[in-house]
C-alpha positions in Angstrom: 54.4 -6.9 -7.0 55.0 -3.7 -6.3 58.8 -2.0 -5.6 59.3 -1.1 -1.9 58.9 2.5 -0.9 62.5 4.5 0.3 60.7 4.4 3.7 59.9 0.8 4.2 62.2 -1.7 6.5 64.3 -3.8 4.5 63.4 -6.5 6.8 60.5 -7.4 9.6 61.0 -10.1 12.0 63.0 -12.9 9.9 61.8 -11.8 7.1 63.6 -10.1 3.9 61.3 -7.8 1.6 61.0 -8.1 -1.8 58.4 -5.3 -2.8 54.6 -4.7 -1.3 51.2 -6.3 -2.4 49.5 -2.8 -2.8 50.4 -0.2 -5.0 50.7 3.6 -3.0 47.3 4.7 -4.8 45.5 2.5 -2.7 44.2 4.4 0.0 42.0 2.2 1.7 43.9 -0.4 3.0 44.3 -1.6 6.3 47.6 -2.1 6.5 51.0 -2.3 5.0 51.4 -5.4 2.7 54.3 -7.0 1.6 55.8 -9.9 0.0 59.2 -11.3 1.4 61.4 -13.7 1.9 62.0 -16.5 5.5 64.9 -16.5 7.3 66.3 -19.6 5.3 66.1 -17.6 2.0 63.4 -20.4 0.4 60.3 -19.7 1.7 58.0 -16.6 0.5 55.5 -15.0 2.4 53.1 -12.5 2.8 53.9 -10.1 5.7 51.7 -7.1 7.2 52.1 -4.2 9.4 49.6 -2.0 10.9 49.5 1.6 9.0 52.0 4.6 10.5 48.4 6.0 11.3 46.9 3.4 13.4 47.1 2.2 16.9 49.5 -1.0 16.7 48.2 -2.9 20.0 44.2 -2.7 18.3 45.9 -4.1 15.3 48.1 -6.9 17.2 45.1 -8.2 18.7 42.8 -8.3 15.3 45.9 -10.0 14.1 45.9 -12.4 17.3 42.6 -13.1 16.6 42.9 -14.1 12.9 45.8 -16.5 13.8 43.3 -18.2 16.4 41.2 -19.1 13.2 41.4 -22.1 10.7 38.3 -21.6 8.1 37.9 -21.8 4.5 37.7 -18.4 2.4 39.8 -16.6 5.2 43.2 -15.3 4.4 45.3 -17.9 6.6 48.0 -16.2 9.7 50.5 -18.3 10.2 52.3 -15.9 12.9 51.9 -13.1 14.7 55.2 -11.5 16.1 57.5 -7.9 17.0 57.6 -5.5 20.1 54.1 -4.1 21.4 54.4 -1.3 19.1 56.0 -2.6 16.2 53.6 -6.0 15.5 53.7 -8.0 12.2 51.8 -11.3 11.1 52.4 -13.5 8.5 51.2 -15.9 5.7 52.3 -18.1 3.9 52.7 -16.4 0.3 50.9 -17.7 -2.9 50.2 -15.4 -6.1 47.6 -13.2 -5.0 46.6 -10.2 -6.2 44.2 -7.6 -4.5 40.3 -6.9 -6.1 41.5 -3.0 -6.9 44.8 -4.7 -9.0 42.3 -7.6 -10.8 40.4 -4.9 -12.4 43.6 -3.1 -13.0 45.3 -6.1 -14.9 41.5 -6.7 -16.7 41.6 -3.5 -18.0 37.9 -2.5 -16.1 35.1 -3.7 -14.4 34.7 -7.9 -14.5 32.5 -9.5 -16.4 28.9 -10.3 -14.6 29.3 -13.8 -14.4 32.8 -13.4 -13.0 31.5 -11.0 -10.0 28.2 -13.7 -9.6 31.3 -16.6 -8.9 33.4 -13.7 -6.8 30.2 -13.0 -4.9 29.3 -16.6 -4.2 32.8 -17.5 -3.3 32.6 -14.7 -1.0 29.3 -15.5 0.5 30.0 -19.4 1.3 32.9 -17.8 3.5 30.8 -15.1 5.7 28.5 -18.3 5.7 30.8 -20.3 7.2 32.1 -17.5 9.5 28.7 -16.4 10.8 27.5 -19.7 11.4 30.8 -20.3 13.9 29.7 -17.2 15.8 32.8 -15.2 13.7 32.1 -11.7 11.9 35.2 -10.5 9.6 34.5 -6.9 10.5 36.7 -5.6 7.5 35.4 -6.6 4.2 36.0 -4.2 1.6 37.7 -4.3 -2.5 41.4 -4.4 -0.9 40.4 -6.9 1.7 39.8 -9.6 -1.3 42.6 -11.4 -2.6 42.3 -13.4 -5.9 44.3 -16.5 -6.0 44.0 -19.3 -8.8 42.2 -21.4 -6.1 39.4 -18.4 -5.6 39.0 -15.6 -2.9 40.7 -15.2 0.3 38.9 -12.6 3.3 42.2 -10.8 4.6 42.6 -7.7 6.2 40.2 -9.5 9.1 39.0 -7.2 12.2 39.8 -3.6 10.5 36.7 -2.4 11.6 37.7 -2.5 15.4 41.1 -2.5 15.0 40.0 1.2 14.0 38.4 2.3 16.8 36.9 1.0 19.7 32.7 0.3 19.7 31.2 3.8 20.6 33.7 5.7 18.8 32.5 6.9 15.3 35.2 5.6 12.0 33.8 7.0 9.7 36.7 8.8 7.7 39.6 7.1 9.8 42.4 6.7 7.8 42.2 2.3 6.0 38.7 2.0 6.0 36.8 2.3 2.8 33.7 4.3 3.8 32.2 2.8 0.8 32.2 -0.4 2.0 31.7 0.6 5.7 27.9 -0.6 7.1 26.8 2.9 8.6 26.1 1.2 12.0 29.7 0.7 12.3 30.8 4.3 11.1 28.7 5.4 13.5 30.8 3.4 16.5 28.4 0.2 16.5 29.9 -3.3 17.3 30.5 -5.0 14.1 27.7 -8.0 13.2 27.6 -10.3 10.5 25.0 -7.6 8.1 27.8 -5.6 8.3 29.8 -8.1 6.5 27.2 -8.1 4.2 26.7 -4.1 3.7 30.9 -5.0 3.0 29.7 -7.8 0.4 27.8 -6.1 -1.6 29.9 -2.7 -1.8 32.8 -5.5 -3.1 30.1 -6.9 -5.7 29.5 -2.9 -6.4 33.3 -2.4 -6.9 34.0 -5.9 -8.9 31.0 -4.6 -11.3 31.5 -1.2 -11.7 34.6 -0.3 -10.5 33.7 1.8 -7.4 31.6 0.9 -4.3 29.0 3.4 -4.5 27.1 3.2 -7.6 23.8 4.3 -9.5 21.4 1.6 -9.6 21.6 1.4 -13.4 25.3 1.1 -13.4 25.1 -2.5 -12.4 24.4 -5.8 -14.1 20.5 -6.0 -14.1 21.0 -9.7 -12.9 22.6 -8.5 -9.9 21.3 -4.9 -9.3 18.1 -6.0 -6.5 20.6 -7.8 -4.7 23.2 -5.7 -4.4 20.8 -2.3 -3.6 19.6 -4.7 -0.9 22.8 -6.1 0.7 24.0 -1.9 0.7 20.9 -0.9 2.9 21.4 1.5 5.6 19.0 -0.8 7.7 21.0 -3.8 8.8 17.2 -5.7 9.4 16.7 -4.8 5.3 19.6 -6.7 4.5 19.9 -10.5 3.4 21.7 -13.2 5.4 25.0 -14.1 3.7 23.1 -18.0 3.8 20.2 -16.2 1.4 23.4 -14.7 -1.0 24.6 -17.3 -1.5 21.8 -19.2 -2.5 20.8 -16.5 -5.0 24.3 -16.4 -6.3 24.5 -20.1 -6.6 21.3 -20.5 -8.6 21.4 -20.2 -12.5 17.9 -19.2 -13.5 19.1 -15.5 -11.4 22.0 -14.6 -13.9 23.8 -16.0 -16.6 26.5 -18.5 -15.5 29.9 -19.2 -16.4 29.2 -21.6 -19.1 26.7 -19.6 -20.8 28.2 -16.2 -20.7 32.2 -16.7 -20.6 34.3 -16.9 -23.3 37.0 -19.3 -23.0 39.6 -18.5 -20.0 42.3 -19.5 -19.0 41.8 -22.3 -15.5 37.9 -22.1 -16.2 38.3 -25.7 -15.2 40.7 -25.4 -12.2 39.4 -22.2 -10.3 36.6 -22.1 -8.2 35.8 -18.8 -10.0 36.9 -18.3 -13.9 39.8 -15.7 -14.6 39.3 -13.9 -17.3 42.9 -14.4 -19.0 44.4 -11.4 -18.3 44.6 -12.1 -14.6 46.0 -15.1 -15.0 48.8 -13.4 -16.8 49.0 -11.1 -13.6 49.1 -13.7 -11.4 51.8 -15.9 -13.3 53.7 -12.7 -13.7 53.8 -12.0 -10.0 54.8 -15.5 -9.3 57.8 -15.4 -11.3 59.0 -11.7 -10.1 59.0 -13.7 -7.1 60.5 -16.8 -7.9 63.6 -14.4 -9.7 63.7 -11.3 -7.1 67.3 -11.4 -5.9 67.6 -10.5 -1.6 69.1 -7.4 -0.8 72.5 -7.2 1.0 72.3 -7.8 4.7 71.3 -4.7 6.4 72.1 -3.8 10.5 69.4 -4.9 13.0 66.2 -2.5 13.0 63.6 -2.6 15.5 61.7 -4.5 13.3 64.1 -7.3 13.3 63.2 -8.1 16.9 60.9 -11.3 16.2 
């Protein structure tokens, strides 16, 4: 957990903030992330507001829109609230930390059986979503958040919450161009191989530590797969269905079994955590559980929920 910034509201809605999810050096994200405290002082959760830099009604309805949804892998929103121009959403919080902060707390790039679990994870959820007609339309390092139970999608409809189809992103402020499909920097609706172009920059990232790297930078396992899901031709790409069967099978890479040491929750988490991130996590839970409120402030505009 991060300390709050001298500009950010003490409070948003009913909610009471105790420090953001995202540390300032992360550029890329698509909006402001916190963790705070319900209006009866027990419950946490995770609250977000659009960036200073981006249109708050596109971002209100992309929030809207993730509310509307109840599948697995997706970061849940259990509210959407505020004025027109001062939105917020909410979830309900459990220790999460963002992919940029795993690698942070693991000291580097994640071991290859780690990102083939991360990667599979990931690809039983744009499975899931593409098969109900759904494309996330923001997939990128900061939009995947580790929990002890395995990855959550947040950060869902960043893409058009961006910029409207026809009108080029590339370079707008909370977009990682790395993990941007060039069809949609270029202003093209958002489709599920875009969600794939965002997969594989996140396996890119979760192996090497950036989203754009040299072929023989990645795990040789993984390297076909990940050059094909970061083609600029969408047709070139793999289904999420056909990543997730190459992820899943074990004659394609080593597997946990064979290739971790011994972690801590191998047996618990969907994905095993190398130790150190389970340090993180526990560490972040119990900031939480001992952060103190601050003193009751006067009503802000963000305090009209």
């Amino acid at each position: 957990m991060e300390r709050l910034r001298h500009d950010d509201p003490p409070r948003i809605g009913p909610f009471t903030l105790l420090g953001r999810l995202d540390a300032d050096s992360q550029q890329a994200v698509p909006a402001r992330r916190f963790i705070a405290r319900g209006a009866d002082g027990d419950r946490t959760y995770l609250v977000s507001l659009p960036r200073v830099d981006a249109d708050p009604s596109r971002w209100s309805i992309e929030a809207e829109g993730a509310r509307r949804l109840a599948l697995p892998g997706l970061q849940p929103v259990e509210e959407v609230g505020g004025a027109a121009g001062l939105p917020w959403s909410s979830s309900p919080y459990v220790p999460v930390l963002p992919l940029p902060a795993v690698l942070l707390a693991h000291g580097g790039p994640l071991p290859e059986h780690v990102v083939r679990a991360l990667g599979a994870a990931i690809a039983r959820t744009l499975t899931t979503a593409h098969t109900h007609g759904v494309t996330h339309a923001g997939l990128s390092p900061d939009a995947v958040l580790l929990t002890t139970e395995g990855p959550r999608l947040s950060c869902f409809g960043a893409v058009r919450a961006a910029a409207p189809d026809g009108e080029r992103r590339g370079g707008l402020p909370g977009l990682d161009s790395g993990a941007l499909a060039p069809e949609q920097a270029d202003g093209g609706r958002p489709r599920p191989l875009g969600d794939v172009y965002g997969l594989g920059a996140v396996l890119a990232y979760a192996a090497t530590g950036h989203t754009v790297p040299e072929r023989g930078e990645l795990p040789s396992s993984l390297a076909e797969l990940i050059v094909a899901c970061l083609s600029r031709d969408p047709a070139r790409r793999p289904q999420a269905q056909q990543l997730l069967t190459q992820l899943e099978s074990p004659t394609s890479g080593p597997t946990a079994q064979s290739a971790a040491p011994a972690t801590v929750l191998d047996t618990a988490a969907p994905i095993p955590l190398p130790a150190a991130v389970v340090t993180a996590l526990a560490r972040q839970s119990a900031h939480v559980l001992a952060a103190e409120l601050p003193p009751t402030t006067a009503s802000l505009p963000w305090t009209d929920g």
